[in-house]
C-alpha positions in Angstrom: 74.8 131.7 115.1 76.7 130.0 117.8 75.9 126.5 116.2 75.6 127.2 112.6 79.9 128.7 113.3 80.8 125.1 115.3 79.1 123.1 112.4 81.4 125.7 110.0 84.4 124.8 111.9 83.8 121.1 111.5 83.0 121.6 108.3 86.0 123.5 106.9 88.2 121.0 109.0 87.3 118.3 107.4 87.5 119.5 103.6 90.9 121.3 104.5 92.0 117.7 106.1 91.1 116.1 103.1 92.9 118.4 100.6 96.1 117.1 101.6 95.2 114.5 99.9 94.0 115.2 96.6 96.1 113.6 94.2 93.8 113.0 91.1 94.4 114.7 87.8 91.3 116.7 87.1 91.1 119.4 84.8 90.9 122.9 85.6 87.5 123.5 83.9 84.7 122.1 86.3 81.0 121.7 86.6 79.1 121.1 90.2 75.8 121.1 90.6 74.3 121.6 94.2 71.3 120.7 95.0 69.3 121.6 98.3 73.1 121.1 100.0 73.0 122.0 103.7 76.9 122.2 104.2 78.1 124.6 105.6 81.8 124.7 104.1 82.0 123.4 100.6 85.7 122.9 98.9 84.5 123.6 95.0 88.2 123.7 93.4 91.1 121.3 94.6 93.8 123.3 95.3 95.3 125.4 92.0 98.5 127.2 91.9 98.4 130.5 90.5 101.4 132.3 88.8 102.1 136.4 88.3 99.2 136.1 86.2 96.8 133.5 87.6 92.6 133.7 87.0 89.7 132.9 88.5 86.8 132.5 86.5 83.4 131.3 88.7 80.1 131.2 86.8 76.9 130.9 88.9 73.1 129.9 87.4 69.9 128.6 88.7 70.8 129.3 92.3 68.2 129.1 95.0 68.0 129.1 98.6 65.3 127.3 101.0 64.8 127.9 103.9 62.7 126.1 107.1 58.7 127.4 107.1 57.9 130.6 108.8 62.0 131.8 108.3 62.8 135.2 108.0 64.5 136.3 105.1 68.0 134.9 104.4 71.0 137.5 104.6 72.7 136.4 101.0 75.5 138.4 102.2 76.2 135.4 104.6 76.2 133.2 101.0 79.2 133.2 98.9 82.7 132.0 97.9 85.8 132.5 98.9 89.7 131.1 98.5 92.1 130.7 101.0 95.8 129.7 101.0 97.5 126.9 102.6 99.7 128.9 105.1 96.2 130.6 106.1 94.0 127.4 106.9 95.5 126.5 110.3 94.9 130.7 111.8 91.5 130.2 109.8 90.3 126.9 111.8 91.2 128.2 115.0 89.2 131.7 114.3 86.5 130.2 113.7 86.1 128.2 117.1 85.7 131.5 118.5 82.7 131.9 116.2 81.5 134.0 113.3 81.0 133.3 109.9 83.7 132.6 107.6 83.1 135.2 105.0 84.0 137.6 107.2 87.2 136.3 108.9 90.3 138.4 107.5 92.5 135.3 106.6 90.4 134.6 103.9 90.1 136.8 99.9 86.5 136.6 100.0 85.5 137.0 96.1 81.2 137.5 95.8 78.0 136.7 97.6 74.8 136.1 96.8 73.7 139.7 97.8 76.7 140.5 95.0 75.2 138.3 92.8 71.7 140.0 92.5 73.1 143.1 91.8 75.0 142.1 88.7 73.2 139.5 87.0 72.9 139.4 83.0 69.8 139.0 81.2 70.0 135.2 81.4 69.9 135.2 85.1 73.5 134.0 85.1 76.2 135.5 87.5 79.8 136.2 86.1 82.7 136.2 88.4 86.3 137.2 87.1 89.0 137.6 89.1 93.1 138.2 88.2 95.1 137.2 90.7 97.8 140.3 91.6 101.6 139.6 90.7 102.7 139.9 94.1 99.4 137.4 95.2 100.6 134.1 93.3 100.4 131.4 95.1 98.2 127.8 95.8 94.8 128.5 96.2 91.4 126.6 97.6 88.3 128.1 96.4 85.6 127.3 98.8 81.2 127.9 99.2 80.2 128.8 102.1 76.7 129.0 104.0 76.5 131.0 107.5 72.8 130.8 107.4 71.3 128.5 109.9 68.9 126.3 108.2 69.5 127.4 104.5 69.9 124.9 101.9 71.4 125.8 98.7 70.7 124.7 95.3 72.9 126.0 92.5 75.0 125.2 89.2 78.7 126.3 89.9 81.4 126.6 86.3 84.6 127.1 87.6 87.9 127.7 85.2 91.3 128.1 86.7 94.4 129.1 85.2 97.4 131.4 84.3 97.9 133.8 81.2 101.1 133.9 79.1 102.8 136.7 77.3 100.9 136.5 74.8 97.4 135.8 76.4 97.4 132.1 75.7 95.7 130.0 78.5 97.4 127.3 80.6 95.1 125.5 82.5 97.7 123.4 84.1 98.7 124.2 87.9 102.2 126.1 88.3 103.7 123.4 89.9 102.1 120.6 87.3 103.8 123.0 83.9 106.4 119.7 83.7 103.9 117.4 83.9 103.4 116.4 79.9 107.2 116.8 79.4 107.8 114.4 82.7 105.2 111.4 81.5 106.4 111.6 78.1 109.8 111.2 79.3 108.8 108.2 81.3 106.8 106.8 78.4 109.9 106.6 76.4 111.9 105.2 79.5 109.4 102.5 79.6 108.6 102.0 76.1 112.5 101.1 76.1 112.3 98.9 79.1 109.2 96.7 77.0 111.3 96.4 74.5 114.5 95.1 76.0 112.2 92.7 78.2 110.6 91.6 74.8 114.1 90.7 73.6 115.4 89.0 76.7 112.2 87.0 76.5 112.4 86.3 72.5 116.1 85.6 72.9 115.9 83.4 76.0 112.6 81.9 74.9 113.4 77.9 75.6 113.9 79.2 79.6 110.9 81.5 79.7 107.5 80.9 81.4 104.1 82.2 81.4 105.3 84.5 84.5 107.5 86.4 81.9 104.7 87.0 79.3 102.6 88.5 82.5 105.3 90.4 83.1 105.8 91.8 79.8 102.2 92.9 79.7 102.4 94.9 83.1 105.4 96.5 81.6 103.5 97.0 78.2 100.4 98.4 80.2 102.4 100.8 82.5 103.7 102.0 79.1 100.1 103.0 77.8 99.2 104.6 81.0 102.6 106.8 80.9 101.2 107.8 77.3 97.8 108.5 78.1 98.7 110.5 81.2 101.3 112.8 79.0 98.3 113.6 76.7 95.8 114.1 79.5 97.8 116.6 81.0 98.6 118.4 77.6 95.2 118.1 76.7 94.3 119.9 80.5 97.1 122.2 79.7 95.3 123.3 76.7 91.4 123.3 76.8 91.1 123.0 80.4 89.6 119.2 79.8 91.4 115.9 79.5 88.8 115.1 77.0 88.7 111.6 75.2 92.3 110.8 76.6 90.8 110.4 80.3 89.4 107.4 78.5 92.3 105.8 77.7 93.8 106.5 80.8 90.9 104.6 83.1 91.3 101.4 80.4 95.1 100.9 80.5 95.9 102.1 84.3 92.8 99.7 85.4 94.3 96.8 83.7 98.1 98.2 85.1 97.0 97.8 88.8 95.3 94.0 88.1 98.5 92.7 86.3 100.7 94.6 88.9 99.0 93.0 92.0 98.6 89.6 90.2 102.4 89.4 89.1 103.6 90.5 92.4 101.7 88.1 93.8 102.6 85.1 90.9 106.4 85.8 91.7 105.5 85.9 95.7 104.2 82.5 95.8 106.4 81.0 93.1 104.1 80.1 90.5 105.2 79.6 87.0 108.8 79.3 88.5 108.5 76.4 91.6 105.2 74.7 90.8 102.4 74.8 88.1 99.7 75.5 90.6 98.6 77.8 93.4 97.9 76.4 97.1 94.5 77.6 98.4 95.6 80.3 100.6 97.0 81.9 97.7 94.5 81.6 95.5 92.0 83.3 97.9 94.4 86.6 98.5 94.3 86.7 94.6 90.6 86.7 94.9 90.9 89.2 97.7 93.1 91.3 95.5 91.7 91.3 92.4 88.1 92.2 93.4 89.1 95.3 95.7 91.4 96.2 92.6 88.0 96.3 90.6 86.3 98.8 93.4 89.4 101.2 93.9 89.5 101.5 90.0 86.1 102.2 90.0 86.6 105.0 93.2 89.3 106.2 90.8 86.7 107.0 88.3 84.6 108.5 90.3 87.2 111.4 92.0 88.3 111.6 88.7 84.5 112.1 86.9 83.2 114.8 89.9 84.8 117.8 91.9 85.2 117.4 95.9 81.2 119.3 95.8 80.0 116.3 94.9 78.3 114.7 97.8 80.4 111.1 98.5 83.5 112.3 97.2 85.4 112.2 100.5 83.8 108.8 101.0 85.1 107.5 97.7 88.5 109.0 98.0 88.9 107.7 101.6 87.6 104.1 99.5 90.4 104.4 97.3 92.7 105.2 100.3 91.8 101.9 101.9 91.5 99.2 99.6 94.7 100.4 97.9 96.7 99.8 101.9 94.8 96.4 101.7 96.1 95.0 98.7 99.6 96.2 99.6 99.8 94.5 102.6 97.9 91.7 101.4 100.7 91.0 99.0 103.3 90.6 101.4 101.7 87.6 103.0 102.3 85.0 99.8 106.1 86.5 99.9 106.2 85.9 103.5 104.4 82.0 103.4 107.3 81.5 100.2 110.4 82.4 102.5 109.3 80.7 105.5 108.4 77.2 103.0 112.4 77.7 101.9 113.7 78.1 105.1 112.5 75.3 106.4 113.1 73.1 103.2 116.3 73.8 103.4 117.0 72.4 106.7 115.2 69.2 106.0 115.4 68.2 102.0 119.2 67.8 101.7 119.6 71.0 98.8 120.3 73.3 101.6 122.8 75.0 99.2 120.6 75.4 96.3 117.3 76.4 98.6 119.5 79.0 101.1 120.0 80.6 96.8 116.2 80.7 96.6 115.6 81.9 100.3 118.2 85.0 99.4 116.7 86.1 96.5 112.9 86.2 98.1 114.4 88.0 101.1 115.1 90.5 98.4 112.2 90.6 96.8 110.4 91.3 99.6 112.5 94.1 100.7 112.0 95.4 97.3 107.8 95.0 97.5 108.1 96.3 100.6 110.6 99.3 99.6 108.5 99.9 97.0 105.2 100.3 98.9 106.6 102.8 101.6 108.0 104.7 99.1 105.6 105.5 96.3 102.8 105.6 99.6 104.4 107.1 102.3 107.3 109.1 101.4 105.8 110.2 97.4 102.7 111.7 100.1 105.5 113.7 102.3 107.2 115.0 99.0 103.9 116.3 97.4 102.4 117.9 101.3 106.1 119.8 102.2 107.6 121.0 98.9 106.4 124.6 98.1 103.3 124.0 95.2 106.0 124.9 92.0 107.6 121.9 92.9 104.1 119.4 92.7 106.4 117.8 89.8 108.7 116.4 91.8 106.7 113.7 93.7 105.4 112.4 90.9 108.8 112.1 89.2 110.0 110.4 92.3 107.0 108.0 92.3 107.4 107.4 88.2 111.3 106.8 88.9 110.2 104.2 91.8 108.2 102.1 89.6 110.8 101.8 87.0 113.5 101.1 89.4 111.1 98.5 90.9 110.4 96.7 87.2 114.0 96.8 86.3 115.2 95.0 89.1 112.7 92.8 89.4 113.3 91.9 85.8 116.8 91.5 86.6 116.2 89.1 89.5 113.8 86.8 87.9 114.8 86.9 84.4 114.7 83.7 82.2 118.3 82.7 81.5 119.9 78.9 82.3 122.6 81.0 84.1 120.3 82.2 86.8 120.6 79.8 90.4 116.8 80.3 90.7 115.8 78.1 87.7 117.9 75.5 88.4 115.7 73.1 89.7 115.5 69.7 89.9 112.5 67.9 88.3 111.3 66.8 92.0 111.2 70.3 92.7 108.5 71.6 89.9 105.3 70.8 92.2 106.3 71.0 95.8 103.0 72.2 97.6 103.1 75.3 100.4 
């Protein structure tokens, strides 16, 4: 037992590490399907937060247990499920180095086992599971599988809902802390369904100064504005039937084509194209063809999280994917902003337009603290906000990260807009094709 509770511990670490960082929409209704699974702690439900009236619904069928040749018996009572709160993982971890099976340990609401199971099982062999959270019990919870026996494998087909009832009995299937979420994306749908428009008109009205750079623009804007939309019905959709249903659809299409026109414009503007020169140098081409392609993959680990629950074997591994390539392409991005300035700085000391190139040099400087601004922020700090605030607040870091990326379009729109008034378009024909 000594080693089946260490491979516990490591086990629980790990999926209570990684639930910091569960940051997907998914809705509240799941299916996972286990088969012949040998973990020993298995996160089934990201963590939910339950009001006065919060409920767990868990529906278990076609579950099995093998076990090694020659094995006795397994003790189902060492089988079940459980949830846990945030505030009790850290006692949890450390009382299970000491050994023991999880089940049993008294910082945990253990809910059924599979000895529980047997014993109420309908007709159809299925296991019902209903559970009403107590008013004075609301909080955030995890709802975890465990398996304290050594050697078991499980194979099983898990239906979890999650939600809270209102006055009336009407379900919500939305997280306490996510209730704003459809009101905050439509919000910021409109916000930047305004912000399209008044980039279309600049562009329309300032059309003889305008450049291929402006168009790309106007299409990141346009697609940030679809996403914003199908996000606002996702959640309403979640909110109501527990299922994002056909708008999940829409949401992989217009945020996958967000993130390769956000990377490729950030990286168009960085290097200059469109605005000093026709043409990209080859070191810039090949961090767009870094970019691009890892943009590709971490969409595609985005579908994935999305598609399956944390049960699903590879999840962690996909999510940690995600993680990575999306650091990559940030920091790959700075690199063309960086070659940019340091090409200005030294062409103004040496071409003779040290007035009108010290202009250009200015406004990359700021562009780059604004990349950079805007990559701590909606990485680093949106993280901090969504870990510390208490779960009714879950809201909040996503408004601040929605707010970021509008502040972060309008000033970059600002900065680079077409208009003969603007120092950074006044260039001399000799300086249309200057190579980096």
């Amino acid at each position: 037992m000594a080693s089946s509770s260490s491979s516990g511990l490591c086990g629980l670490f790990v999926v209570l590490l990684s639930s910091l960082f569960l940051v997907g929409v998914q809705g509240h209704v799941s299916h996972t399907h286990l088969s012949k699974d040998d973990r020993t702690v298995i996160l089934v439900a990201r963590p939910f937060g339950f009001g006065p009236n919060g409920v767990i619904e868990v529906e278990v069928s076609d579950d099995k247990i093998f076990l090694p040749e020659n094995a006795p018996a397994a003790n189902k009572a060492e089988i079940g499920f459980f949830i846990t709160t945030a505030e009790a993982e850290a006692q949890l971890e450390d009382d299970l180095s000491e050994g023991g099976c999880v089940l049993d340990n008294q910082n945990i609401d253990r809910l059924f086992t599979f000895q529980e199971m047997d014993a109420q099982r309908g007709m159809d062999g299925k296991f019902e599971y209903v559970n009403r959270i107590s008013p004075d019990k609301g909080g955030e919870y995890s709802l975890f599988f465990a398996n304290c026996q050594p050697g078991a494998v499980i194979s099983a087909s898990v239906r979890v809902a999650l939600y809270n009832e209102g006055p009336n009995g009407v379900r919500d299937y939305l997280s306490v802390g996510e209730a704003l979420l459809p009101t905050l994306y439509m919000v910021m749908f409109v916000l930047m369904a305004v912000a399209a428009t008044l980039w279309g008109l600049v562009i329309f009205k300032e059309r003889a100064n305008s450049l291929k750079i402006h168009i790309m623009m106007f299409l990141l804007v346009v697609f940030k504005t679809l996403s914003l939309l199908s996000q606002a019905g996702r959640y309403h959709m979640i909110r109501t039937t527990g299922d994002p249903h056909d708008w999940r659809i829409a949401f992989y299409v217009f945020t996958a084509f967000r993130s390769l026109t956000l990377f490729t414009v950030v990286i168009m503007i960085a290097t200059g194209w469109s605005f000093l020169k026709p043409f990209l140098a080859e070191k810039e081409k090949n961090v767009l063809m870094l970019v691009l392609p890892l943009q590709v993959i971490a969409n595609i680990a985005t579908v994935v999280l999305d598609e399956n629950t944390p049960a699903a074997k590879g999840w962690f591994t996909w999510r940690d994917v995600f993680h990575l390539l999306d650091i990559i392409c940030c920091c790959a991005v700075l690199f063309p902003i960086v070659w940019t300035i340091k090409h200005l700085r030294e062409a103004a000391a040496t071409d003779g337009k040290a007035a009108r190139n010290v202009v250009k040099l200015t406004l990359f400087r700021q562009f780059y603290v604004m990349v950079v601004s805007y990559i701590y922020f909606t990485r680093i700090v949106v993280y901090l906000l969504r870990s510390t605030m208490p779960f009714e607040y879950i809201w909040v870091s996503d408004a601040a990260r929605e707010l970021a990326t509008l502040t972060f379009f309008v000033l970059t729109g600002i900065k680079f807009r077409p208009s003969e008034e603007n120092p950074y378009f006044a260039l001399a024909d000799d300086e249309r094709a200057f190579p980096l």
